[in-house]
C-alpha positions in Angstrom: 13.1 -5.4 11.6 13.4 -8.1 9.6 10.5 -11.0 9.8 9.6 -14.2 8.6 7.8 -14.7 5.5 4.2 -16.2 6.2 2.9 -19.2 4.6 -0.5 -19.2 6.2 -3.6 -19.3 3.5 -5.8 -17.7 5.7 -3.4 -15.1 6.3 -2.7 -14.8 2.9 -6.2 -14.7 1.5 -7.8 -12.5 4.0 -7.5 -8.9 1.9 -5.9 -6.1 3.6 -7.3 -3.1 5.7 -6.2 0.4 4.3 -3.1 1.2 5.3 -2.7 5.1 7.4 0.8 6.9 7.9 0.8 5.1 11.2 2.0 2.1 9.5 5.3 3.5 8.4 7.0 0.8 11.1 5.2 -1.7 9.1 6.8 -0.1 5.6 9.8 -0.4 7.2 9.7 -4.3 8.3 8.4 -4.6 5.2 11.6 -3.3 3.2 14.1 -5.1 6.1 12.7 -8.4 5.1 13.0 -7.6 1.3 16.6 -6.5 1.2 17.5 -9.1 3.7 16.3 -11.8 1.5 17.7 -12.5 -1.8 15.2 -14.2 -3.9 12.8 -11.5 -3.1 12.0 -8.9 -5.5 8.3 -8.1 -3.9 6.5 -8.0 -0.5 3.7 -7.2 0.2 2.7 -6.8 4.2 0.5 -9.8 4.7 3.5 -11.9 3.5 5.0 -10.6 6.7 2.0 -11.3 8.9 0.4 -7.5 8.5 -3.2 -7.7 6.8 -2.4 -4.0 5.8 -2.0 -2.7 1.9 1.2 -2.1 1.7 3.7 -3.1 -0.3 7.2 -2.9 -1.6 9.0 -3.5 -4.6 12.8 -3.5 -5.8 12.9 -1.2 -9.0 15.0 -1.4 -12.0 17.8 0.4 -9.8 17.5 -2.0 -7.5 16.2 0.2 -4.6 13.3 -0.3 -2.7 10.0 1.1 -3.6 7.1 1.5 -1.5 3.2 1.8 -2.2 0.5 2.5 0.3 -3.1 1.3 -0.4 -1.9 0.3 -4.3 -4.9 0.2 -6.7 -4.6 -0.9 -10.4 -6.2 1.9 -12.7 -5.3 1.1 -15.8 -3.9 -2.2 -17.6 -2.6 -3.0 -21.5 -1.0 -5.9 -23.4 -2.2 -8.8 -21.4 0.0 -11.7 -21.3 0.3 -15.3 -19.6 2.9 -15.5 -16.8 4.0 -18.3 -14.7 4.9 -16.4 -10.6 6.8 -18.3 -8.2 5.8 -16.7 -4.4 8.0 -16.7 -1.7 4.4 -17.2 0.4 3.9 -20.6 -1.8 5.7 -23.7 -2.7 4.6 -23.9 -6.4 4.7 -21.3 -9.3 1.0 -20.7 -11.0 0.1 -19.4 -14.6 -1.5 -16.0 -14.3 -2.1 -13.1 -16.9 -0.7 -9.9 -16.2 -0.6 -7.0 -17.8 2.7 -5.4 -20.0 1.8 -1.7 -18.9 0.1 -0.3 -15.8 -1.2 2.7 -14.1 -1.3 2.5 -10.2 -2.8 4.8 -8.1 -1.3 4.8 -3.9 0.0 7.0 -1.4 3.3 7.6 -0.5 4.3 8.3 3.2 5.4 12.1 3.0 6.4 14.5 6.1 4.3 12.0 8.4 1.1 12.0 6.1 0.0 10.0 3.4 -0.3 11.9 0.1 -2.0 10.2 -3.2 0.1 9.2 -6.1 0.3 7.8 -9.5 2.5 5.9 -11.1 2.8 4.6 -15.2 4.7 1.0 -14.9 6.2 -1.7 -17.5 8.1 -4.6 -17.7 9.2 -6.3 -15.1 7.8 -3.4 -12.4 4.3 -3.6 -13.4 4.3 -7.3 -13.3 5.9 -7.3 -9.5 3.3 -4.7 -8.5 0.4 -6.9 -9.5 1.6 -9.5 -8.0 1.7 -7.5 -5.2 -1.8 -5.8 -5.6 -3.1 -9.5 -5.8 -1.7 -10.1 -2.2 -3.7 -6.9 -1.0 -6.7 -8.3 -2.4 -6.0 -11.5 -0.6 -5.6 -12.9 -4.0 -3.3 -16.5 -4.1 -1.6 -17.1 -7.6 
């Protein structure tokens, strides 16, 4: 189903509970809302009024990609950024990172099942952004 996109800071800043293979309906608003709006690239599920940690991502194919629980591992090559938000009127400078390692599950037969996952570009910088909404985190 697809939902609005929240703009409420407490919402927003409040970081996610764990997210369990009971919250696949959640995955699912999740992607609806992403494919159904065009200047999305990223969601995570508190931009959609679930403080869960889940979030989804269009990849370089432009399909959708979803992460359960998403944990940064690993970051190289810094450099400054400047993210607009769909959650927020005004773009912020941030640093981000070139090259990432993530660590998450990915919803599998009905059960979630850890994951890893080497990102660059364009990806990794989406899927920190993305990480920063699980940890409540406003650019």
């Amino acid at each position: 189903m697809i939902k609005d996109i929240i703009t409420d800071e407490a919402v927003l800043s409040t970081p996610c509970e764990p997210a369990t293979a009971e919250d696949a309906a959640v995955a699912q608003d999740l992607v609806d809302t992403l494919l159904a709006n065009e200047d999305a690239a990223a969601l995570a599920a508190n931009q959609i009024g679930v403080t869960k940690a889940i979030v989804a991502y269009l990849n370089d194919k432009n399909r959708p990609v979803v992460l359960y629980n998403p944990q940064l591992t690993q970051t190289l090559k810094p450099f400054p950024a400047v993210e607009a938000c769909l959650s927020r009127e005004d773009a912020a400078a941030v640093t981000r990172y070139k090259w990432i390692r993530v660590s998450y599950d990915a919803l599998l037969n009905g059960e979630l099942m850890p994951r890893k996952k080497k990102l660059e570009g364009w990806e990794a910088q989406l899927v920190q952004h993305m990480i920063d909404h699980c940890n409540g985190v406003l650019v």
